[in-house]
C-alpha positions as CSV (number, residue, x, y, z in Angstrom):
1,X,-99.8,81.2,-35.3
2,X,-97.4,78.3,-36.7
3,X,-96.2,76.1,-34.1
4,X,-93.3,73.7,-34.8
5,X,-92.6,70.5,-33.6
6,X,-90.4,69.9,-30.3
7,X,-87.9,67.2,-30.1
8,X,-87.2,66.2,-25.9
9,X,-83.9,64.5,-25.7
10,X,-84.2,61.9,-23.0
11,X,-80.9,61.2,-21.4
12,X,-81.0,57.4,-20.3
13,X,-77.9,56.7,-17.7
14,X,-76.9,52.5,-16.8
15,X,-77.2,52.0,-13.4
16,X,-76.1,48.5,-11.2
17,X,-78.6,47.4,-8.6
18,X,-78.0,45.4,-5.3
19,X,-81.3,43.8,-4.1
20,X,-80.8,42.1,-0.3
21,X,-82.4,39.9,1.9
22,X,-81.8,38.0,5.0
23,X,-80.6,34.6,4.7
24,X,-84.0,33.5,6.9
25,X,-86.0,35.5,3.9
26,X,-86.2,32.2,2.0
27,X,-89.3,31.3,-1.0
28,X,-88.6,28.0,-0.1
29,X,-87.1,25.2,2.1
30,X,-87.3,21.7,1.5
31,X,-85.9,19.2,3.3
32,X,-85.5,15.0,3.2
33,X,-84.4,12.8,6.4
34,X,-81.7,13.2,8.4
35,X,-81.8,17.0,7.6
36,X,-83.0,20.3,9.3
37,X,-83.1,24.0,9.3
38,X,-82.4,26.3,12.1
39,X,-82.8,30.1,12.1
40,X,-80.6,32.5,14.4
41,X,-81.5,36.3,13.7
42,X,-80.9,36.7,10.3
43,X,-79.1,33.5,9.4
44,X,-80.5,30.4,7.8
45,X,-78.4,27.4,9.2
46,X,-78.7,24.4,6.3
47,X,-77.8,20.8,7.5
48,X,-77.6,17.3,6.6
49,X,-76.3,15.1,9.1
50,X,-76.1,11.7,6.9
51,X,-79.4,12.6,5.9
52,X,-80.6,13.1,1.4
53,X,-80.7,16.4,1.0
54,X,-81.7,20.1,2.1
55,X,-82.2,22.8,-0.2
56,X,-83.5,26.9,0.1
57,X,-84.2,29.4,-2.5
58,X,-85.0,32.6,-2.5
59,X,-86.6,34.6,-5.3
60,X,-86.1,38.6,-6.2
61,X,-88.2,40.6,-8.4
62,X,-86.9,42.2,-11.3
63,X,-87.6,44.8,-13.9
64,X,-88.1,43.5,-17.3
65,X,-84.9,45.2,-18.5
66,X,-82.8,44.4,-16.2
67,X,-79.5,42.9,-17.9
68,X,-76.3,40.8,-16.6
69,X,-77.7,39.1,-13.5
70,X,-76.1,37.6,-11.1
71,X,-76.8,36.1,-7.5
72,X,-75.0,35.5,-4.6
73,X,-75.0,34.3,-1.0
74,X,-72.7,35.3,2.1
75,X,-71.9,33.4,5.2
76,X,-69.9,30.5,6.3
77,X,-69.8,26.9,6.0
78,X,-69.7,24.7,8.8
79,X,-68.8,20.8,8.8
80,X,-68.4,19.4,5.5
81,X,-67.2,15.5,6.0
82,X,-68.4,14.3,2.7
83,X,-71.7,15.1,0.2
84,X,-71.8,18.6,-2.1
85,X,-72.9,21.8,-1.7
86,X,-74.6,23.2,-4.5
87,X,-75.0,27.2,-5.6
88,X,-77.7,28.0,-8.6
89,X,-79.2,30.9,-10.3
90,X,-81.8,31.4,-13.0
91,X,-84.0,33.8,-13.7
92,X,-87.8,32.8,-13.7
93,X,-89.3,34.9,-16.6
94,X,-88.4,38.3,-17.3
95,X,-89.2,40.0,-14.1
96,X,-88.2,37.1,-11.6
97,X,-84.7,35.3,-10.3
98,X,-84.2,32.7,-8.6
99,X,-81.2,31.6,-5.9
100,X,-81.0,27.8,-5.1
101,X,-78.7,26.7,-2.4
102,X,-78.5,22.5,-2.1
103,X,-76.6,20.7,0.4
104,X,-76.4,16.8,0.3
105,X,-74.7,14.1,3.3
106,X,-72.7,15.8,5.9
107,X,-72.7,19.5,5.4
108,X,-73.9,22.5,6.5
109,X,-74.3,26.0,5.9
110,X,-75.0,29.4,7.2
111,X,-76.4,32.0,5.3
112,X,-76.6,35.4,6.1
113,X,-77.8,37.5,3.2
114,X,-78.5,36.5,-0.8
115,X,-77.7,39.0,-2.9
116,X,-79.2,39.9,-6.5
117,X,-77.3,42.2,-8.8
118,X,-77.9,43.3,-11.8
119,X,-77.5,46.2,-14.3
120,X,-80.2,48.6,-15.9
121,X,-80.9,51.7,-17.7
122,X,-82.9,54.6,-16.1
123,X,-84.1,58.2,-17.6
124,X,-81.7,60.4,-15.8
């Protein structure tokens, strides 16, 4: 009996992804003098009270095909008399990205969730 070969179609569909964690879910704080954090439930409060500088990151995992990503932060901004605030990301490798929040001299910040989104394709 003669068998012939089967072709399997596989249908691939682009999907967009929201990764989310609490703005206490940091990788990292660091912090120089004259600055502190403070946590309240979920929120990460950032300040620099004429202090150097604060800064928190978080970090999300990624799949290695994961395409246009982009980070973000939510929550509210408290005194601001004079320094910068600061909002990076980059991604760290292909499976790995990286949010980094800075705050310099008089400012502070409250961050509620950090936000990772990014666009990939799936087998449907």
């Amino acid at each position: 009996m003669a068998t012939e070969p089967v072709t399997v179609a596989h249908r691939y569909l682009n999907r967009t992804i929201v990764k989310e964690k609490s703005g206490t879910a940091t990788s990292s704080r660091k912090k120089g003098k004259g600055c502190y954090f403070d946590t309240y439930r979920k929120w990460l409060e950032m300040a620099c009270e004429d202090g150097t500088s604060a800064k928190a990151t978080w970090t999300f995992k990624l799949p290695a095909n994961a395409k246009q990503v982009r980070g973000d932060l939510y929550g509210e901004q408290g005194y601001s008399r004079a320094g910068k605030t600061s909002l990076t990301g980059k991604r760290i490798g292909k499976k790995k990205y990286r949010i980094t929040l800075k705050i310099t001299k008089w400012r502070q910040e409250f961050v509620e969730v950090a936000q990772v989104t990014y666009k990939t394709r799936v087998k449907s």
